[in-house]
LUMTOR-114892 format. One line per 4 residues: number of its first residue (from 1); their letters; for each residue y, z, x of C-alpha. Coordinates in steps of 0.05 Angstrom, whole numbers, plus 5000, padded with zeros to 4 digits. Example, Ala and Ser with C-alpha at 12.3 -4.5 7.8 and 13.67 -1.06 7.14 Angstrom:
% residues 2
1) AS) 4910 5156 5246 ~ 4979 5143 5273
END
This chain:
% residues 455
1) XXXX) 0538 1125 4901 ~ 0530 1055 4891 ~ 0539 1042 4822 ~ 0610 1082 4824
5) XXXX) 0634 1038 4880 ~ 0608 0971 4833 ~ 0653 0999 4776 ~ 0708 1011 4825
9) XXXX) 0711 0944 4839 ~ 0696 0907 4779 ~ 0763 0961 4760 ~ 0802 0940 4822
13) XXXX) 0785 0862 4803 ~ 0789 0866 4723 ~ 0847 0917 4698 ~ 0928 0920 4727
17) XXXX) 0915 0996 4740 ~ 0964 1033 4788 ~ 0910 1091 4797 ~ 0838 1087 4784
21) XXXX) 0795 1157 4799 ~ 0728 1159 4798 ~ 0693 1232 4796 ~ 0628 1244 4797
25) XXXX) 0575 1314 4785 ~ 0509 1322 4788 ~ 0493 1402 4784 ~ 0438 1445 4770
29) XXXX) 0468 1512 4738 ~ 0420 1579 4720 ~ 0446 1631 4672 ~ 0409 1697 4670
33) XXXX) 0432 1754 4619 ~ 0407 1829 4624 ~ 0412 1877 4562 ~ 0388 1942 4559
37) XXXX) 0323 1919 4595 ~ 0323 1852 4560 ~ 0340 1788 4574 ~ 0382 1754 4526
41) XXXX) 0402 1689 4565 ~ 0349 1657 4611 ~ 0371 1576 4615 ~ 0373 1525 4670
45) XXXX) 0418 1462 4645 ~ 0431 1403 4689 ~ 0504 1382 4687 ~ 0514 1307 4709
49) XXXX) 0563 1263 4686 ~ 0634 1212 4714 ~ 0700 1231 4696 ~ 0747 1168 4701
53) XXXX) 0818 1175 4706 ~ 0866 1112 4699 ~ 0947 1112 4707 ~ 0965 1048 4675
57) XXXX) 1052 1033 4654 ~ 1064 1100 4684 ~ 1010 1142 4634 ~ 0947 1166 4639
61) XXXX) 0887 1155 4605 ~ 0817 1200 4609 ~ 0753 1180 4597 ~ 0683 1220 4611
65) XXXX) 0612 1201 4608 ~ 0542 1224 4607 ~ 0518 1156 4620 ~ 0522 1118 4680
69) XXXX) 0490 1049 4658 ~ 0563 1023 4638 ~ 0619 1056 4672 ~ 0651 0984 4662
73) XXXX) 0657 0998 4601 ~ 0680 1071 4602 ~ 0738 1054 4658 ~ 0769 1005 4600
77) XXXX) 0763 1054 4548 ~ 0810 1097 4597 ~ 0860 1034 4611 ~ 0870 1023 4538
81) XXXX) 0885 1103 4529 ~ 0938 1098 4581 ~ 0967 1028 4557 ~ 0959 1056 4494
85) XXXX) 1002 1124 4512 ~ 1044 1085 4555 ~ 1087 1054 4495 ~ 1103 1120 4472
89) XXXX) 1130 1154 4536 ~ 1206 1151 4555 ~ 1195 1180 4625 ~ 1138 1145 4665
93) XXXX) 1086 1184 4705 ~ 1085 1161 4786 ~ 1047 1196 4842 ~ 1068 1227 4906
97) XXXX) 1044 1183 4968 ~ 0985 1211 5004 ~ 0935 1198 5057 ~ 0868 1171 5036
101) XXXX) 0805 1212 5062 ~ 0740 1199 5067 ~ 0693 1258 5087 ~ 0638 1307 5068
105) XXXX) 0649 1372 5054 ~ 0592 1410 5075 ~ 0575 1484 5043 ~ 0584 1550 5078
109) XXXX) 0530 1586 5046 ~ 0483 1617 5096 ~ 0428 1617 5042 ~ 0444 1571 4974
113) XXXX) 0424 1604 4903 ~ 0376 1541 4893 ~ 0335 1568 4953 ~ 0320 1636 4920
117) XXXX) 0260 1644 4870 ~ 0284 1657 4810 ~ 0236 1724 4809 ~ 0286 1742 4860
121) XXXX) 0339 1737 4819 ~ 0313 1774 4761 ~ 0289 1831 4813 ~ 0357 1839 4827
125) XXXX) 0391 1850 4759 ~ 0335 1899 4746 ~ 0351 1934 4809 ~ 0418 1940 4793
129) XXXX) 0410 1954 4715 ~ 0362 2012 4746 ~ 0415 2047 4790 ~ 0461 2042 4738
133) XXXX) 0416 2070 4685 ~ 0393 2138 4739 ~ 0465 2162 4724 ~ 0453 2205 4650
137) XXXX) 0522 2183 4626 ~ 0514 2118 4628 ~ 0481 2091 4553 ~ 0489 2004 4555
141) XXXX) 0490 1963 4623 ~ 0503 1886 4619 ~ 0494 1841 4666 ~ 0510 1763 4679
145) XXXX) 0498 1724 4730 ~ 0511 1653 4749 ~ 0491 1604 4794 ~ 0505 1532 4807
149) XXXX) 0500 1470 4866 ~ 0489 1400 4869 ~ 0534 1347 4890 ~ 0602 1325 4873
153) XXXX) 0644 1251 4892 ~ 0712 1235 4892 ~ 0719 1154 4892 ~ 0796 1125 4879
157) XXXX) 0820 1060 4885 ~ 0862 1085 4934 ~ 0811 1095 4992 ~ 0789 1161 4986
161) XXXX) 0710 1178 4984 ~ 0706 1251 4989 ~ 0625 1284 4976 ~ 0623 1354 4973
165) XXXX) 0559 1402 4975 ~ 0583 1439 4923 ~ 0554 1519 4913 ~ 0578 1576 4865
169) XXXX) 0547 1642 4851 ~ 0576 1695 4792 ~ 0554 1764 4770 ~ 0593 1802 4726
173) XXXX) 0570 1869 4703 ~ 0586 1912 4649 ~ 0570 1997 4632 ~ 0584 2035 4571
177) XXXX) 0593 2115 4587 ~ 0590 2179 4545 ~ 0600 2240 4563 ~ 0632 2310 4532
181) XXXX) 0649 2264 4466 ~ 0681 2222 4513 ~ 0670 2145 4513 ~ 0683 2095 4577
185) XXXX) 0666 2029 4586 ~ 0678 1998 4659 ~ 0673 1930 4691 ~ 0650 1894 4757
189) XXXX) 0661 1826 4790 ~ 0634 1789 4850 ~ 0629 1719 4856 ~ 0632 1667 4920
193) XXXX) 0631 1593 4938 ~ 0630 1604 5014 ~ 0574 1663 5012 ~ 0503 1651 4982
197) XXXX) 0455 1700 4967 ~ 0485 1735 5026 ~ 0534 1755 4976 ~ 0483 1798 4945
201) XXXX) 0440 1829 5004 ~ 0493 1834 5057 ~ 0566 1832 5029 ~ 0562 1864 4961
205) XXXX) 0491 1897 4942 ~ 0469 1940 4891 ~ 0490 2001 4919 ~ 0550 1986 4932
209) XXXX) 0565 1956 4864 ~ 0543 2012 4839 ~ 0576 2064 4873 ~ 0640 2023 4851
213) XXXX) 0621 2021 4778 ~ 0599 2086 4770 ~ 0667 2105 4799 ~ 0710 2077 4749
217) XXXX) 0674 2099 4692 ~ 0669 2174 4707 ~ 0740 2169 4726 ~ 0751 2161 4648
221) XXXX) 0700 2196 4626 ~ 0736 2260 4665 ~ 0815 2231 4646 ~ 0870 2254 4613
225) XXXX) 0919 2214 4582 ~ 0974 2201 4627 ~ 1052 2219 4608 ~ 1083 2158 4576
229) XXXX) 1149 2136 4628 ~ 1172 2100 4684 ~ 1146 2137 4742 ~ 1132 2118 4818
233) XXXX) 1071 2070 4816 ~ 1016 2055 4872 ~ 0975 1994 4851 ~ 0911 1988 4886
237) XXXX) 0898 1916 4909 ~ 0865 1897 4851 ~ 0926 1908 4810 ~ 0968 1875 4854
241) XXXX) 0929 1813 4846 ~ 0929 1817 4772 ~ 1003 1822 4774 ~ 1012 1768 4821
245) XXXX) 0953 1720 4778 ~ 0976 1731 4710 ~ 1055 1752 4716 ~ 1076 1712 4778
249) XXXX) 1034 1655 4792 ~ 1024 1630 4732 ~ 1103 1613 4741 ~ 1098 1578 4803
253) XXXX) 1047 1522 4777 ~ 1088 1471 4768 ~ 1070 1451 4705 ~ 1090 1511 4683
257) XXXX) 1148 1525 4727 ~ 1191 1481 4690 ~ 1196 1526 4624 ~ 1194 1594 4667
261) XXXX) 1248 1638 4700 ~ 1228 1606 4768 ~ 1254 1548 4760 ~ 1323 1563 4771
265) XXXX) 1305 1613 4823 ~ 1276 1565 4876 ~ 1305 1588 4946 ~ 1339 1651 4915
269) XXXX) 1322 1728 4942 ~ 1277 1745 4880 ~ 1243 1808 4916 ~ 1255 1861 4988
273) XXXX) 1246 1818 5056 ~ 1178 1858 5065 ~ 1148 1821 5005 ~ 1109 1755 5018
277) XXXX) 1063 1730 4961 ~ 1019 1666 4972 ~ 0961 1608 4949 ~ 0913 1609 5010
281) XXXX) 0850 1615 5041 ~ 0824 1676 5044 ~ 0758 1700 5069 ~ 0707 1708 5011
285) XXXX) 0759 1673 4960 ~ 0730 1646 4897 ~ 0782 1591 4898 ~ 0766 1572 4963
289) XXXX) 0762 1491 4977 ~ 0779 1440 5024 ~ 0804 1382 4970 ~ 0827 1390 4909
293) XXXX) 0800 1340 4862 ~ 0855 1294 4867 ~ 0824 1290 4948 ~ 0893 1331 4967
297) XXXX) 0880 1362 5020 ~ 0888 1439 5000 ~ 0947 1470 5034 ~ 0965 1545 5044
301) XXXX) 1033 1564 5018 ~ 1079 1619 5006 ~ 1110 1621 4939 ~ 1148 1677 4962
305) XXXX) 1163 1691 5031 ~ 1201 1744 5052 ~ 1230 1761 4987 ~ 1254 1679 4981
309) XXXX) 1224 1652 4930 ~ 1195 1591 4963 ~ 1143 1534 4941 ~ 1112 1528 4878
313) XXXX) 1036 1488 4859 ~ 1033 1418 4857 ~ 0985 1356 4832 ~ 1007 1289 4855
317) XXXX) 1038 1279 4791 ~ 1090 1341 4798 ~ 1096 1336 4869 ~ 1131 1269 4866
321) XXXX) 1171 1300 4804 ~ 1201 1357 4847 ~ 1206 1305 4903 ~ 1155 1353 4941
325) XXXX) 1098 1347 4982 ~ 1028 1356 4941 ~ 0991 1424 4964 ~ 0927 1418 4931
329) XXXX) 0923 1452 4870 ~ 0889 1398 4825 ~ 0836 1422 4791 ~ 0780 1405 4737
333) XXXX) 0728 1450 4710 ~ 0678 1393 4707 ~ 0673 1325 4692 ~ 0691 1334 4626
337) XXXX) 0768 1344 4639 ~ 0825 1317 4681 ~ 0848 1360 4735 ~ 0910 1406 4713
341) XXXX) 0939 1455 4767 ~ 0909 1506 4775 ~ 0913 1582 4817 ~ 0859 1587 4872
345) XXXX) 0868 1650 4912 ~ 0932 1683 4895 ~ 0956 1742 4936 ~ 1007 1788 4968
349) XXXX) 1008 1790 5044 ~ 0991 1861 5079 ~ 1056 1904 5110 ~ 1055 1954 5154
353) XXXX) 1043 2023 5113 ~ 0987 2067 5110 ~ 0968 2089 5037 ~ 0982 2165 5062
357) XXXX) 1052 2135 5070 ~ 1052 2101 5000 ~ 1043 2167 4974 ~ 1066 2227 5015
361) XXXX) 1139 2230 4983 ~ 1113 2227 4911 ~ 1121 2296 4878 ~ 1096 2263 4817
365) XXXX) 1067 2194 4794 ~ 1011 2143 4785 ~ 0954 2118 4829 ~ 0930 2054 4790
369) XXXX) 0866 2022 4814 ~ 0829 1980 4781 ~ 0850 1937 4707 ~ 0809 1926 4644
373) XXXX) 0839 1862 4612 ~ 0912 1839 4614 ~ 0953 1788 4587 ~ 1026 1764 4613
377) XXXX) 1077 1710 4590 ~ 1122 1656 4614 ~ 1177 1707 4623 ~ 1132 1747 4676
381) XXXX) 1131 1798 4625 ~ 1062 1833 4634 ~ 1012 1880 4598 ~ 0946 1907 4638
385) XXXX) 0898 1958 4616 ~ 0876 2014 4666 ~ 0792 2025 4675 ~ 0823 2071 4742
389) XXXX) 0877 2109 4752 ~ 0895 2182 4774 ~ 0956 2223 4783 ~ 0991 2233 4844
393) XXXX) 1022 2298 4851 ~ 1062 2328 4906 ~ 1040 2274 4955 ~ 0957 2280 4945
397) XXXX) 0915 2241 4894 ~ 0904 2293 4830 ~ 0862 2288 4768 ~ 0841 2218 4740
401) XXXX) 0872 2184 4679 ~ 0845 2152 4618 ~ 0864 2102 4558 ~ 0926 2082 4581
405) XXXX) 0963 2017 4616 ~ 1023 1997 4654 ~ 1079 1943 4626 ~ 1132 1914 4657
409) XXXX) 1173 1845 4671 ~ 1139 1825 4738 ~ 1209 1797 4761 ~ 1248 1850 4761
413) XXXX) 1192 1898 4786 ~ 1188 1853 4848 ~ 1259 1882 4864 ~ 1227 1948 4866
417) XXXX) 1169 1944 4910 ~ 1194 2002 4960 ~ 1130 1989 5005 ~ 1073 1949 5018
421) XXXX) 1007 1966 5052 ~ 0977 1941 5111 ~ 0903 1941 5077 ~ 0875 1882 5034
425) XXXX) 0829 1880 4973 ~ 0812 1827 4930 ~ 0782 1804 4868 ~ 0743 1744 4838
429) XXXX) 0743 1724 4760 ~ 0762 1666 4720 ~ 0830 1639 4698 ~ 0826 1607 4632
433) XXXX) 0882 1546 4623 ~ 0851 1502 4571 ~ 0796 1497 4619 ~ 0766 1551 4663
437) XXXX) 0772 1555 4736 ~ 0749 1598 4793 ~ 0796 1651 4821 ~ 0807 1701 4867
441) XXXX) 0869 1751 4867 ~ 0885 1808 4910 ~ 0940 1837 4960 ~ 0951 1908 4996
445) XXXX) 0967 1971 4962 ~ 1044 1973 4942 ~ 1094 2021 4918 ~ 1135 2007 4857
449) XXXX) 1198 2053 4841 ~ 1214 2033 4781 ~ 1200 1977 4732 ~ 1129 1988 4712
453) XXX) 1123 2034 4652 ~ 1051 2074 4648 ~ 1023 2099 4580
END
């Protein structure tokens, strides 16, 4: 775009900058919200706008804009921030070294969301309100969905010109239950930036998001509270991933790292040599990119590999802190922020169990599926609420459970882990760090002996 490249280099020619970044959005995002057969939310909104980051004296400085008739102008506002922050820090800010890329990063999305009418769109959440509303016991169905695309630049004084066809879609669905005097409310994600409508016709349609809904809220609906203890726990994979999201990985971005338990456990056996847990690409990830916005290129990694506890998440900033190699895990939820690290697709590798396996030994214990809300701290301590769960007795899956959830200190439940499935399930949502970012989290089915406390 030309008039980035002339601030650039009016930047390049005009300021004693170490690191100027240029990043630019231009997208078109549609909101639809279903109610009870009404639509509360109904907008289009066109989000376009430079964020320009300058590192100046060894601080940064952050400016963002709306208007692109004087990014001059904007640029210097950022130089005097960081000259401005730079007189007050002891410790100056440098960057690890890397490559500069130009490319274009074109979308994977068989058919984009822009394509699709937007009767098509609202056809859809009435279909699915519909199914959801044929089962008696169901009395209140939300739905949101989500959609954006456009274009987004990466321009640094560096070298790197990275354009990316950008693409999102989000539906998240929500069903309130009575039945017997009983209440239940249950919860659905599904989200891509790889998939496009496909997402909804081929991958995960109506019927199947409904089946899945409907599952966890009879599950409640027919639950009894569970026995408050430490018993044998299998976590479904969507539990896993919470665990490994909120407990665990929040501890391995390096930002972060430095004020957790990890950081003194870099290279140390923190779990059984069948554990792996890792950032990567996965098929159908939410978190899926090829850059991060720093033009990294994004890099899989273990952050624990066979029970070591390996690599943590790095910016350019941290990497050259830790004296590491940066992996790609800047990240910015639009224009209006700097990139912080962030999670993409975090995940335990599969084993080599069959869930038969997980559970055959069990003369009494807990199935956990699916969570409803959770919340964990620096010390991996964790807290997750249980929308599915059922007892397993004598080796077989018994009667569901309601109202309950499982705590624990992730750390020391990672020593427990006494198998690990060779299935894989994942999960797509939002993490919320000061800004929000796109997520995916997931693993196999595992076995906990101990450490996780139900009820």
């Amino acid at each position: 775009m030309e008039a980035l490249e002339k601030a650039l280099r009016w930047a390049e020619e005009n300021l004693k900058a170490d690191y100027i970044e240029l990043r630019y959005e231009n997208l078109r995002k549609t909101t639809l919200a279903l109610k009870d057969g009404v639509f509360t939310s109904f907008t289009g909104k066109l989000n376009r706008g430079v964020a320009i980051r300058v590192l100046a004296n060894g601080a940064w400085g952050f400016a963002s804009t709306s208007d692109l008739s004087n990014l001059e102008r904007k640029i210097e506002e950022a130089y005097k921030l960081a000259k401005a922050a730079a007189e007050t820090k002891k410790e100056k800010i440098e960057l690890a070294e890397i490559k500069p890329v130009e490319d274009f990063v074109k979308s994977r999305m068989k058919v984009k969301p822009k394509e699709v009418d937007i009767e098509e769109k609202v056809a859809h959440l009435r279909e699915l309100e519909k199914f959801l509303k044929d089962d008696k016991a169901v009395k209140s169905v939300q739905i949101r969905y989500e959609d954006g695309g456009g274009k987004k630049l990466l321009l640094t004084n560096e070298g790197t010109r990275i354009e990316w066809d950008y693409n999102y879609l989000y539906q998240g669905t929500y069903v309130t239950g009575k039945a017997d005097g009983k209440l239940a409310m249950a919860r659905d994600s599904i989200g891509a930036v790889d998939y496009g409508w496909e997402l909804m016709t081929e991958h995960e349609p109506n019927e199947k998001v409904t089946e899945r809904i409907l599952r966890k809220m009879h599950s409640q609906l027919k639950g009894i509270a569970p026995k408050r203890g430490e018993w044998p726990i299998v976590a479904g994979p969507i539990v896993v991933g919470i665990i490994a999201h909120e407990a665990l990985g929040h501890l391995a971005e390096a930002d972060l790292t430095i004020n957790s338990p990890f950081k003194d456990l870099i290279g140390k056996q923190i779990a059984p040599e069948y554990v792996t847990m890792s950032e990567r690409y996965v098929e159908g990830g939410f978190g899926n990119d090829r850059y991060d916005d720093e033009g990294v290129p994004v890099r899989d990694i273990h952050i624990i590999e066979n029970g070591i506890l390996k690599e943590i998440m790095l910016n350019r900033e941290y990497a050259h802190k830790w004296g590491m190699e940066p992996n790609g895990h800047a990240r910015a939820e639009s224009y209006r922020y700097p990139p912080i690290i962030r999670m993409r697709n975090t995940i335990f590798e599969p084993g080599d169990h069959s869930f038969e396996e997980l559970i055959e030994d069990i003369k009494f214990g807990y199935y956990v599926v699916d969570f409803r809300g959770g919340q964990a701290q620096l010390n991996s301590a964790f807290q997750v609420g249980v929308q599915e769960g059922y007892v397993i007795r004598n080796g077989e899956i018994a009667e569901p459970i309601r109202d309950t959830s499982i705590t624990g200190v992730a750390i020391e439940a990672l020593k427990k882990i006494s198998a690990v499935g060779k299935d894989f399930g994942l999960e797509v949502g939002f993490c919320g760090k000061g800004q929000t970012a796109f997520v995916s989290s997931g693993g196999p089915h595992m076995r906990f002996d101990g450490e996780i406390l139900i009820g």
